[in-house]
C-alpha positions in Angstrom: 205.4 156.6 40.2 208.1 153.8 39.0 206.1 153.7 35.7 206.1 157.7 35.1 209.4 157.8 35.8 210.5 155.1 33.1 208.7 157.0 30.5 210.6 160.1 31.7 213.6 158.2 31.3 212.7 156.8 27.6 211.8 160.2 26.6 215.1 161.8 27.6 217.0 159.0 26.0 215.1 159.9 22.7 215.4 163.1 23.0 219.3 162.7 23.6 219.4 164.0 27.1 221.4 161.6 28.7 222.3 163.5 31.7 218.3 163.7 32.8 218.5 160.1 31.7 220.9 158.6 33.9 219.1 160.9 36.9 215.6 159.4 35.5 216.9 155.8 36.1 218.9 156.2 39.1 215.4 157.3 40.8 213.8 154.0 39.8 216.5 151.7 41.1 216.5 153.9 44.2 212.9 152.1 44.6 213.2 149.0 42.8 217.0 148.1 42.4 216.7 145.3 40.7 215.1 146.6 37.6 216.3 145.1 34.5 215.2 147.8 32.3 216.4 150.6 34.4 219.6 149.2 34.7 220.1 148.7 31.1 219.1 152.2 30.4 221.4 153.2 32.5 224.1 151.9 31.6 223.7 153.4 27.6 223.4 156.4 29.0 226.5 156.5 31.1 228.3 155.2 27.8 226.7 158.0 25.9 228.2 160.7 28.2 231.4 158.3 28.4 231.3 157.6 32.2 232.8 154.1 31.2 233.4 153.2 35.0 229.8 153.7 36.0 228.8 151.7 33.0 231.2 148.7 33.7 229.8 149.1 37.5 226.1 148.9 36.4 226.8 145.8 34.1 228.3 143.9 37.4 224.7 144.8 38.9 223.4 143.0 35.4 225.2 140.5 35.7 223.9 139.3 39.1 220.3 140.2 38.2 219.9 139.1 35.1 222.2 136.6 33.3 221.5 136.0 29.9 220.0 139.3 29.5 220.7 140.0 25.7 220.4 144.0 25.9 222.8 143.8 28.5 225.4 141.3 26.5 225.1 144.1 23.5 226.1 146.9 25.7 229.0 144.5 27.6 230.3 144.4 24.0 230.3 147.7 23.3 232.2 148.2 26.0 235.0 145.7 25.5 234.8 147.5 22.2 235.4 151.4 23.9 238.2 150.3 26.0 239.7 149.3 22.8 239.3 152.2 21.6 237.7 150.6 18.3 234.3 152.5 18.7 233.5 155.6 20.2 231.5 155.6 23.8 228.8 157.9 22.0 226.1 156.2 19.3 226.7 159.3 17.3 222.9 159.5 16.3 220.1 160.8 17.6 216.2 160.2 16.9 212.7 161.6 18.0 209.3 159.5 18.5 208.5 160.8 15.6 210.9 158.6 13.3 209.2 155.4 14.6 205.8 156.7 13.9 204.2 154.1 11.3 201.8 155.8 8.6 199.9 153.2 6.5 201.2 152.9 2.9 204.5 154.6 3.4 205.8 152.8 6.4 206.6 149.3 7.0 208.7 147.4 9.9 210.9 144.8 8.2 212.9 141.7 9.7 216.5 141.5 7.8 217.2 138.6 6.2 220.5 137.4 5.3 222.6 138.9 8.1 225.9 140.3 7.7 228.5 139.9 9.9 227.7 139.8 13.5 230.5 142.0 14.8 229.0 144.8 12.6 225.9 144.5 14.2 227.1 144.4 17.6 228.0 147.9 17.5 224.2 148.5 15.5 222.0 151.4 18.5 218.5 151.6 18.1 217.4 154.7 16.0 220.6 154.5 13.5 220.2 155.5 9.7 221.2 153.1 7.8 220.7 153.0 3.9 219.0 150.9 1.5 220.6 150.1 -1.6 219.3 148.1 -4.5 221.3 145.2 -5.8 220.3 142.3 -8.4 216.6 143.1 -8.4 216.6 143.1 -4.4 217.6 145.6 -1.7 220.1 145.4 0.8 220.6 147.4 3.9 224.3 148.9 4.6 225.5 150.9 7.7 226.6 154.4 6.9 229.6 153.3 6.4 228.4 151.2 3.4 229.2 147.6 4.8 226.5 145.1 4.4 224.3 144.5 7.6 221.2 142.6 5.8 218.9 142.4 3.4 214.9 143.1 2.8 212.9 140.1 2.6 212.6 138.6 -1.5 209.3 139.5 -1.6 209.4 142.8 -0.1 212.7 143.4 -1.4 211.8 142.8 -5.0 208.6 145.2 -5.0 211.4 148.1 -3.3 213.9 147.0 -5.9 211.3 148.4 -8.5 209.7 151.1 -7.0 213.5 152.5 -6.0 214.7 152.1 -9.4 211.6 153.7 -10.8 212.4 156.5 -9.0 211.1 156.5 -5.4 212.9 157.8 -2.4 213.2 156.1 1.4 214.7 156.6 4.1 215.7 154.1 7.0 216.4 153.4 10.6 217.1 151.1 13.1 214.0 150.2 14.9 215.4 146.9 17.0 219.1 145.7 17.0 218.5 142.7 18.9 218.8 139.6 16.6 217.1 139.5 14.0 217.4 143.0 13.5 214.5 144.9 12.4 214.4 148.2 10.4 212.0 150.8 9.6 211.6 151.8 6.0 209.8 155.3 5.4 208.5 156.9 1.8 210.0 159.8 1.5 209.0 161.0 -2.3 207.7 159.1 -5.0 208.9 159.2 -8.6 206.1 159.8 -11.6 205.9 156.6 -12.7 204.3 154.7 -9.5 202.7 158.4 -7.9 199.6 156.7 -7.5 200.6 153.5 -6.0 201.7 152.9 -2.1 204.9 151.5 -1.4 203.7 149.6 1.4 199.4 147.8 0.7 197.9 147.8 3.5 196.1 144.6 2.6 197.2 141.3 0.4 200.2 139.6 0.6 201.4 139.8 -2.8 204.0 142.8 -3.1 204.9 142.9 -7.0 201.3 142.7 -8.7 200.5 146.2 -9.1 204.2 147.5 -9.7 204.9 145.0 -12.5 205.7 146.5 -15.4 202.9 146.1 -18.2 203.0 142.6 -20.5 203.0 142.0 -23.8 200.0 140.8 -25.8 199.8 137.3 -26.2 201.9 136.1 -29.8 199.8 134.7 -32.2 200.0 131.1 -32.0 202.5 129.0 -34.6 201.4 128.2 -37.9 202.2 124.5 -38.7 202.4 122.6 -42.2 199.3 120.7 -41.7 196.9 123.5 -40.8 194.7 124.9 -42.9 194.5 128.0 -42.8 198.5 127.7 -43.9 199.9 130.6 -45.8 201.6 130.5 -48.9 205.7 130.7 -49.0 206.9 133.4 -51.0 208.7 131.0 -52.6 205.3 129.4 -54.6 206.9 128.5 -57.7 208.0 125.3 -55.8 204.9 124.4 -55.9 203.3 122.5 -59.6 200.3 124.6 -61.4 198.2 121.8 -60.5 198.8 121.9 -56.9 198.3 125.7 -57.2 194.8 125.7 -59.0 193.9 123.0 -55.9 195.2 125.9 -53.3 193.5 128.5 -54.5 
Protein backbone atom coordinates (compact mmCIF):
# COMPACT_ATOMS: atom_id res chain seq x y z
CA UNK A 1 0.00 0.00 0.00
CA UNK A 2 2.76 2.50 1.44
CA UNK A 3 4.90 1.46 -1.59
CA UNK A 4 2.00 2.07 -4.36
CA UNK A 5 1.29 5.03 -3.01
CA UNK A 6 5.03 6.49 -3.23
CA UNK A 7 5.22 5.68 -6.77
CA UNK A 8 1.87 7.48 -7.16
CA UNK A 9 3.36 10.28 -5.53
CA UNK A 10 6.77 10.20 -7.81
CA UNK A 11 4.71 9.91 -10.81
CA UNK A 12 2.67 13.02 -10.08
CA UNK A 13 5.74 14.93 -9.14
CA UNK A 14 7.02 14.08 -12.69
CA UNK A 15 4.29 14.70 -14.32
CA UNK A 16 4.02 18.18 -12.52
CA UNK A 17 0.87 17.55 -10.54
CA UNK A 18 1.70 18.79 -7.45
CA UNK A 19 -1.67 19.09 -5.97
CA UNK A 20 -2.15 14.99 -6.37
CA UNK A 21 1.36 15.05 -5.00
CA UNK A 22 1.06 16.66 -1.78
CA UNK A 23 -2.40 14.48 -1.39
CA UNK A 24 -0.19 11.22 -2.50
CA UNK A 25 2.27 11.91 0.42
CA UNK A 26 0.05 13.18 3.04
CA UNK A 27 -1.63 9.45 2.75
CA UNK A 28 1.66 7.89 3.48
CA UNK A 29 2.61 9.86 6.52
CA UNK A 30 -1.04 9.31 7.61
CA UNK A 31 0.45 5.53 7.96
CA UNK A 32 3.95 6.00 8.53
CA UNK A 33 4.71 9.65 9.75
CA UNK A 34 7.98 9.48 10.05
CA UNK A 35 8.89 8.85 6.49
CA UNK A 36 11.85 10.65 5.29
CA UNK A 37 11.08 10.41 1.71
CA UNK A 38 7.49 11.31 2.01
CA UNK A 39 8.20 14.23 3.92
CA UNK A 40 10.73 15.55 1.61
CA UNK A 41 8.45 15.12 -1.24
CA UNK A 42 6.16 16.92 0.43
CA UNK A 43 7.57 19.62 1.24
CA UNK A 44 8.78 20.41 -2.79
CA UNK A 45 5.58 20.05 -3.67
CA UNK A 46 4.09 22.51 -1.27
CA UNK A 47 6.93 24.99 -2.45
CA UNK A 48 5.89 24.19 -6.05
CA UNK A 49 2.31 25.37 -5.49
CA UNK A 50 3.92 28.17 -3.03
CA UNK A 51 2.16 26.97 0.25
CA UNK A 52 5.49 28.32 1.94
CA UNK A 53 3.92 27.83 5.49
CA UNK A 54 3.19 24.12 5.04
CA UNK A 55 6.59 23.69 3.68
CA UNK A 56 8.44 25.56 6.59
CA UNK A 57 6.00 23.28 8.92
CA UNK A 58 7.03 19.93 7.11
CA UNK A 59 10.83 20.91 7.45
CA UNK A 60 10.32 21.27 11.43
CA UNK A 61 8.94 17.56 11.14
CA UNK A 62 12.50 16.95 9.10
CA UNK A 63 14.22 18.35 11.31
CA UNK A 64 13.28 16.09 14.22
CA UNK A 65 13.30 12.93 12.12
CA UNK A 66 16.11 13.26 10.24
CA UNK A 67 19.00 15.68 11.00
CA UNK A 68 21.55 15.76 8.53
CA UNK A 69 19.24 14.79 5.86
CA UNK A 70 20.91 16.50 2.78
CA UNK A 71 17.60 16.66 0.52
CA UNK A 72 16.05 18.21 3.29
CA UNK A 73 19.09 20.94 3.85
CA UNK A 74 18.57 21.75 -0.14
CA UNK A 75 14.96 22.42 0.19
CA UNK A 76 15.60 24.48 3.81
CA UNK A 77 17.75 26.62 1.51
CA UNK A 78 15.50 27.17 -0.96
CA UNK A 79 13.38 28.35 1.27
CA UNK A 80 15.47 30.92 3.16
CA UNK A 81 16.06 31.82 -0.48
CA UNK A 82 11.88 32.34 -1.34
CA UNK A 83 11.28 34.38 1.70
CA UNK A 84 13.91 36.50 0.18
CA UNK A 85 12.31 36.75 -2.53
CA UNK A 86 15.68 35.86 -4.53
CA UNK A 87 14.12 32.74 -6.19
CA UNK A 88 10.76 31.89 -7.17
CA UNK A 89 8.81 29.06 -4.91
CA UNK A 90 8.17 27.22 -8.35
CA UNK A 91 11.26 25.12 -10.15
CA UNK A 92 9.99 26.59 -13.36
CA UNK A 93 10.71 23.18 -15.25
CA UNK A 94 8.98 20.25 -15.78
CA UNK A 95 10.21 16.64 -17.05
CA UNK A 96 8.66 13.18 -17.92
CA UNK A 97 10.30 9.50 -17.25
CA UNK A 98 11.00 9.65 -20.44
CA UNK A 99 13.90 12.31 -20.24
CA UNK A 100 15.88 9.95 -17.87
CA UNK A 101 15.41 7.02 -20.05
CA UNK A 102 19.18 5.84 -20.91
CA UNK A 103 19.58 4.40 -24.64
CA UNK A 104 23.01 2.82 -25.23
CA UNK A 105 25.37 4.98 -27.44
CA UNK A 106 23.44 8.22 -27.24
CA UNK A 107 23.03 8.56 -23.51
CA UNK A 108 25.45 8.76 -20.70
CA UNK A 109 25.10 9.78 -16.81
CA UNK A 110 28.03 12.12 -16.08
CA UNK A 111 29.52 13.28 -12.51
CA UNK A 112 30.60 17.16 -12.88
CA UNK A 113 33.76 17.94 -12.25
CA UNK A 114 35.13 21.26 -11.34
CA UNK A 115 32.08 22.66 -9.47
CA UNK A 116 30.96 26.11 -9.72
CA UNK A 117 29.83 28.02 -7.09
CA UNK A 118 27.83 26.32 -4.59
CA UNK A 119 25.11 28.96 -4.10
CA UNK A 120 24.32 28.37 -7.81
CA UNK A 121 23.79 24.93 -7.24
CA UNK A 122 21.73 25.23 -4.30
CA UNK A 123 18.93 26.43 -6.11
CA UNK A 124 19.87 23.44 -9.05
CA UNK A 125 15.98 20.88 -9.07
CA UNK A 126 16.19 17.61 -10.42
CA UNK A 127 15.04 17.38 -14.12
CA UNK A 128 16.47 21.12 -15.04
CA UNK A 129 17.97 21.78 -18.73
CA UNK A 130 20.94 23.02 -18.50
CA UNK A 131 23.40 23.51 -21.48
CA UNK A 132 26.60 22.24 -22.57
CA UNK A 133 29.00 24.46 -23.98
CA UNK A 134 32.36 23.75 -25.42
CA UNK A 135 35.32 25.68 -24.18
CA UNK A 136 39.31 25.02 -24.76
CA UNK A 137 38.93 21.61 -26.18
CA UNK A 138 36.47 20.56 -23.15
CA UNK A 139 32.90 21.14 -22.27
CA UNK A 140 31.31 22.87 -19.58
CA UNK A 141 27.87 22.75 -18.21
CA UNK A 142 25.97 26.30 -17.58
CA UNK A 143 22.50 26.91 -16.14
CA UNK A 144 20.15 28.52 -18.47
CA UNK A 145 21.12 31.47 -17.39
CA UNK A 146 24.63 30.83 -18.79
CA UNK A 147 26.65 30.78 -15.36
CA UNK A 148 29.03 28.04 -14.89
CA UNK A 149 27.78 25.11 -12.73
CA UNK A 150 30.58 22.38 -13.84
CA UNK A 151 32.27 20.67 -16.16
CA UNK A 152 32.36 17.11 -18.09
CA UNK A 153 34.98 14.93 -16.98
CA UNK A 154 38.68 15.51 -19.35
CA UNK A 155 38.20 12.39 -20.85
CA UNK A 156 34.73 12.55 -21.61
CA UNK A 157 34.78 16.06 -22.05
CA UNK A 158 37.39 16.11 -24.70
CA UNK A 159 35.74 13.24 -26.96
CA UNK A 160 32.20 15.81 -26.60
CA UNK A 161 34.40 18.77 -27.29
CA UNK A 162 35.03 17.05 -30.80
CA UNK A 163 32.06 15.45 -31.69
CA UNK A 164 30.14 18.99 -30.73
CA UNK A 165 32.45 20.98 -32.74
CA UNK A 166 32.15 18.51 -35.65
CA UNK A 167 28.71 19.18 -35.63
CA UNK A 168 26.72 16.96 -33.23
CA UNK A 169 23.78 18.10 -31.25
CA UNK A 170 22.88 17.25 -27.24
CA UNK A 171 20.74 18.03 -25.05
CA UNK A 172 21.03 17.99 -21.14
CA UNK A 173 19.42 17.67 -17.80
CA UNK A 174 19.63 17.49 -14.33
CA UNK A 175 19.53 13.94 -13.31
CA UNK A 176 20.87 14.38 -9.39
CA UNK A 177 21.52 17.76 -7.64
CA UNK A 178 22.92 16.41 -4.63
CA UNK A 179 26.69 16.96 -4.42
CA UNK A 180 28.43 15.98 -6.89
CA UNK A 181 25.93 16.74 -9.14
CA UNK A 182 25.24 14.50 -11.95
CA UNK A 183 23.76 15.25 -15.37
CA UNK A 184 22.28 13.45 -18.20
CA UNK A 185 23.72 14.11 -21.64
CA UNK A 186 21.41 12.91 -24.64
CA UNK A 187 22.28 12.74 -28.63
CA UNK A 188 20.07 14.56 -30.18
CA UNK A 189 21.44 14.73 -34.08
CA UNK A 190 24.55 13.94 -35.36
CA UNK A 191 26.59 15.98 -37.92
CA UNK A 192 28.10 14.11 -41.25
CA UNK A 193 31.35 13.85 -40.31
CA UNK A 194 31.05 11.31 -37.10
CA UNK A 195 27.21 9.78 -38.47
CA UNK A 196 28.56 6.46 -38.00
CA UNK A 197 30.16 6.74 -34.73
CA UNK A 198 28.25 6.74 -31.11
CA UNK A 199 28.72 9.48 -28.95
CA UNK A 200 28.70 7.41 -25.93
CA UNK A 201 30.81 3.27 -26.60
CA UNK A 202 29.28 1.10 -24.95
CA UNK A 203 32.50 -0.72 -24.15
CA UNK A 204 36.38 0.46 -23.57
CA UNK A 205 37.43 3.15 -21.61
CA UNK A 206 39.17 5.17 -24.08
CA UNK A 207 36.78 8.09 -25.37
CA UNK A 208 38.99 9.96 -28.16
CA UNK A 209 40.41 6.93 -30.29
CA UNK A 210 37.82 6.62 -32.88
CA UNK A 211 36.99 10.49 -33.11
CA UNK A 212 40.59 11.55 -33.56
CA UNK A 213 41.08 13.22 -36.47
CA UNK A 214 43.17 11.23 -39.11
CA UNK A 215 47.41 11.56 -38.78
CA UNK A 216 49.83 12.30 -40.97
CA UNK A 217 52.13 9.80 -42.63
CA UNK A 218 55.21 9.29 -40.88
CA UNK A 219 58.15 12.16 -42.43
CA UNK A 220 60.85 10.50 -43.95
CA UNK A 221 63.60 10.33 -41.65
CA UNK A 222 66.70 13.10 -41.68
CA UNK A 223 69.38 12.82 -44.05
CA UNK A 224 72.72 13.36 -42.34
CA UNK A 225 76.32 14.25 -43.79
CA UNK A 226 77.70 10.93 -43.13
CA UNK A 227 75.09 8.73 -44.75
CA UNK A 228 75.43 7.24 -47.79
CA UNK A 229 72.87 7.40 -49.52
CA UNK A 230 73.46 11.49 -49.13
CA UNK A 231 72.18 13.67 -51.89
CA UNK A 232 74.03 16.06 -53.75
CA UNK A 233 73.62 20.09 -52.86
CA UNK A 234 72.59 22.01 -55.64
CA UNK A 235 75.36 23.88 -54.98
CA UNK A 236 78.04 20.91 -56.47
CA UNK A 237 80.51 23.19 -57.92
CA UNK A 238 81.90 23.42 -54.26
CA UNK A 239 82.85 20.35 -54.67
CA UNK A 240 86.66 19.52 -56.76
CA UNK A 241 86.23 17.32 -60.19
CA UNK A 242 88.09 14.75 -58.48
CA UNK A 243 85.80 14.44 -55.56
CA UNK A 244 82.99 14.45 -58.21
CA UNK A 245 84.34 11.57 -60.47
CA UNK A 246 84.64 9.63 -56.74
CA UNK A 247 80.69 10.52 -56.13
CA UNK A 248 79.46 9.50 -58.98
Amino acid sequence: MLEDLGSEAIAAALRGDWNLAIEANLKILCESSSDVDALNRLTRAYLEVGRVKEATETLGLLKKTDPYNQIAEKNRERLRLVRQKKVSPKSECSYSNADFLEEPGKTKVVTLTNLGQIRLRRNLTCGQSVILQTRRRSVQVLDLAGRYLGAIPDDLGRRLYILIESGNQYSCCLKSVISPPTVLVREVARGKKFRNIPSFPTSGNNYTTDVQPSQPATPPPETHPDDDDDVLPKSANLHSDEETEELS
